[in-house]
C-alpha positions, -999 to +999 in steps of 0.1 A: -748-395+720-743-415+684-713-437+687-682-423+670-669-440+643-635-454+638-625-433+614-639-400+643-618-419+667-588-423+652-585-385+641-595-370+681-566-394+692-545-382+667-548-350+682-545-358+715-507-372+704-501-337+693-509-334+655-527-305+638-544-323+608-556-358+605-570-371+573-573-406+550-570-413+514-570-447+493-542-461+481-550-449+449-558-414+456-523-400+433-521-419+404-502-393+385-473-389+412-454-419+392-450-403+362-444-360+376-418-375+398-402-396+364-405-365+348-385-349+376-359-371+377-355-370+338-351-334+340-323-344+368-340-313+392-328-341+418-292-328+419-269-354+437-302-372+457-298-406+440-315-422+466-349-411+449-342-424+418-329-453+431-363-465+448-387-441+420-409-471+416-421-473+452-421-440+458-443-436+427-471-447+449-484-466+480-485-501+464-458-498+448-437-500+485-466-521+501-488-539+477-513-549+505-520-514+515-559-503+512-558-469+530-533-440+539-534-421+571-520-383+562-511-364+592-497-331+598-482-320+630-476-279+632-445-260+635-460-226+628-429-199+637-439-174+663-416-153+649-411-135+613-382-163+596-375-135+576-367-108+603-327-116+602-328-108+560-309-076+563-287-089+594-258-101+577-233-109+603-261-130+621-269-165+605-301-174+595-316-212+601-344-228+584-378-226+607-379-263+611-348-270+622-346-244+651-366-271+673-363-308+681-357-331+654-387-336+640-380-373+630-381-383+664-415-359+675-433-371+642-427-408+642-432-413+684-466-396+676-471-418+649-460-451+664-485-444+694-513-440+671-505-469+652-505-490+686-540-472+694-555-481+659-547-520+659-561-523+696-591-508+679-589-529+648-563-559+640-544-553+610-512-546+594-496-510+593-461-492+584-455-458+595-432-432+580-417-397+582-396-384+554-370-414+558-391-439+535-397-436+497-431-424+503-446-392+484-461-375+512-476-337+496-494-357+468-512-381+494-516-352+517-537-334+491-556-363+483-563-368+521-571-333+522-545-322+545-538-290+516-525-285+482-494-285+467-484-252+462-466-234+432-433-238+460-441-276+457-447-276+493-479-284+511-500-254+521-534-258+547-555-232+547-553-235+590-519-244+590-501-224+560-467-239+545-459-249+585-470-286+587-445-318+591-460-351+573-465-384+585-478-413+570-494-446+580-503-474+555-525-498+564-545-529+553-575-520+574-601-507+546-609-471+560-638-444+550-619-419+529-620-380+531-622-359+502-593-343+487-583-305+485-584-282+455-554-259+444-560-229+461-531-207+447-549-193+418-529-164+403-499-156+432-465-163+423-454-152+455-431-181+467-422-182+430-407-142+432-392-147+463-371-176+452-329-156+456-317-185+429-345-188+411-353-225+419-384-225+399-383-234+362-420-236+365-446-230+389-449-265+409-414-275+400-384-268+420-349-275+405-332-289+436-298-279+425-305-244+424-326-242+460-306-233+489-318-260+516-307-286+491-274-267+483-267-263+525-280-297+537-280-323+512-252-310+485-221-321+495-193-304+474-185-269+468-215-247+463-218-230+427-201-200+430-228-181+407-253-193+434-232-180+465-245-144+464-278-157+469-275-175+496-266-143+517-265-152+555-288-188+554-266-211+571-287-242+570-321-244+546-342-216+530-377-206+545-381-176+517-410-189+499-426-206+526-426-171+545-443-154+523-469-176+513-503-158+523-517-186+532-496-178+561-520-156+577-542-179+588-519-200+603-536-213+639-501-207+658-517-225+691-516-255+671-480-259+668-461-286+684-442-269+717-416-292+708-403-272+675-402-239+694-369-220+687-336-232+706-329-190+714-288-198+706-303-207+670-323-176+669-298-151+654-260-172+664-229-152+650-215-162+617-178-161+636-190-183+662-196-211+632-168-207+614-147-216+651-168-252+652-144-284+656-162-319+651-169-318+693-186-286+693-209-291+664-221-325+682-223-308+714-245-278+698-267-295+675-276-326+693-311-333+691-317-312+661-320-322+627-292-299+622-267-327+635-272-346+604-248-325+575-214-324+602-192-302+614-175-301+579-208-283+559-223-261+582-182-243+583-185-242+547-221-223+547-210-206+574-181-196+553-201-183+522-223-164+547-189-146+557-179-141+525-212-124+518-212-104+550-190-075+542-176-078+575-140-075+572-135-083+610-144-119+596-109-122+578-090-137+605-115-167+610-113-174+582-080-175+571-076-202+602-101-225+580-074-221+548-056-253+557-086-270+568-081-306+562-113-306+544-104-292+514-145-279+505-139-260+540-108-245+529-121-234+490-155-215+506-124-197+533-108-187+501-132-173+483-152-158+515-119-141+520-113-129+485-149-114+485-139-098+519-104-085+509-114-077+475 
């Protein structure tokens, strides 16, 4: 038997930790990400994230956060859904939650895999490393397609052809030179699929998504009221959008034995009752969502989607929840009451 290299070594140990995908690019391998993500910006698609304009120059590439960095470690780690994300579309008293969430936090899955396989690659090799997961100013779907991991798709997501749009991204920079793979081609050719299923048209352009318009930036990371010409659109999502991710078709080849056992479906996430969010206090949202990723927007924004998911319900039976959330002392709680229940009564 020939002796593996480092490079074989390091991507059967990665999954052994639990990852789908293991691949390695230079440092170099995006030089173009620097200037699409200015471009971005400029545009001001970032909505109220100014935390990626404020570090743009390291995220614009690898040495730009770590000059001394000569290779990148791209790893994916499945959460392929074993069940249809968009099976509750027509279920509108039943909340709908983003695929990735429904699991453990994938934060803590990702970077315990990662920290491991650092510790295993400088036993093998002395030399300086960082790892990251989603936290760092690190643009991880350009690397990952210069690793080889997949492409960008026209949703500006990653897509595998094993994997489909169902892969979390880790990264590990290190100063230990490392034999390269070859990068992946786009593979979407002439589908717009993700791009038609979009219900606020979130895509000026195919490649580009106008964060202020999608609805996982509008229920997880916007902060005010939601637009009320975007409201209707959101229907029953509660937390994040998995719309053009589902119907990628890319999908279909998806190896679903590959996913991470840890992101399997909590069931009471599966298809909750609106009514039963809009009841939350600050004690019951930390009870429920502890250990999901879910914990991170509060009590005080999952009532408020919850509260445009009533108002889009048609379920009058709603009315009296809501009007309990009226005088809500947070007053973005109490405007989504107010209009769920003008939509209701009206």
């Amino acid at each position: 038997m020939p002796i593996k290299t480092l490079e074989q070594r390091l991507k059967a140990e990665a999954l052994r930790l639990g990852f789908a995908a293991c691949r390695i690019a230079p440092a170099d391998v995006a030089p173009k990400t620097g200037e699409r993500l200015r471009q971005w910006l400029d545009a001001g698609h970032h909505g109220d994230m100014l935390w990626m304009e404020d570090r743009a120059e390291q995220r614009g590439s690898p040495r730009g956060l770590w000059p001394d960095v000569r290779s990148v470690i791209m790893l994916g780690m499945s959460y392929a859904p074993g069940r249809d994300p968009l099976a509750l579309a027509d279920v509108p008293d039943r909340a709908r939650f983003s695929v990735y969430a429904q699991g453990k936090d994938y934060h803590d899955i990702v970077k315990k895999a990662l920290k491991a396989l650092a510790r295993w690659l400088v036993e093998q090799q002395a030399g300086s490393l960082k790892v990251f997961v989603d936290t760092a100013p690190v643009m991880e779907k350009p690397l990952a397609q210069g690793a080889g991991l997949g492409w960008q798709g026209k949703h500006s997501n990653l897509v595998s052809r094993d994997h489909g749009s169902w892969l979390f991204l880790g990264a590990i920079y290190t100063e230990i030179p490392l034999e390269p793979d070859s990068g992946e081609r786009d593979h979407c050719g002439s589908c717009s699929a993700c791009l038609n299923a979009c219900p606020t048209d979130a895509f000026p352009s195919p490649y580009v998504v106008d964060a202020r318009r999608c609805i996982s930036y509008l229920t997880i990371e916007h902060k005010g009221p939601i637009p009320e010409d975007l409201r209707a659109g959101i229907g029953n999502r509660v937390y994040g959008c998995d719309d053009c991710l589902s119907v990628c078709p890319w999908n279909k080849f998806a190896d679903h034995a590959a996913a991470n056992k840890a992101f399997v479906g909590r069931a009471e996430l599966a298809a909750p009752a609106i009514g039963d969010l809009l009841d939350l206090d600050d004690a019951t949202f930390r009870e429920i969502f502890s250990g999901s990723p879910i914990k991170r927007i509060g009590r005080n924004r999952m009532v408020r989607n919850a509260a445009i998911a009533a108002g889009n319900s048609g379920d009058a039976r709603l009315l009296g929840r809501l009007e309990a959330l009226v005088g809500d002392e947070d007053p973005v709680v109490a405007e989504a009451a107010t209009w769920a229940i003008g939509k209701l009564a009206g």
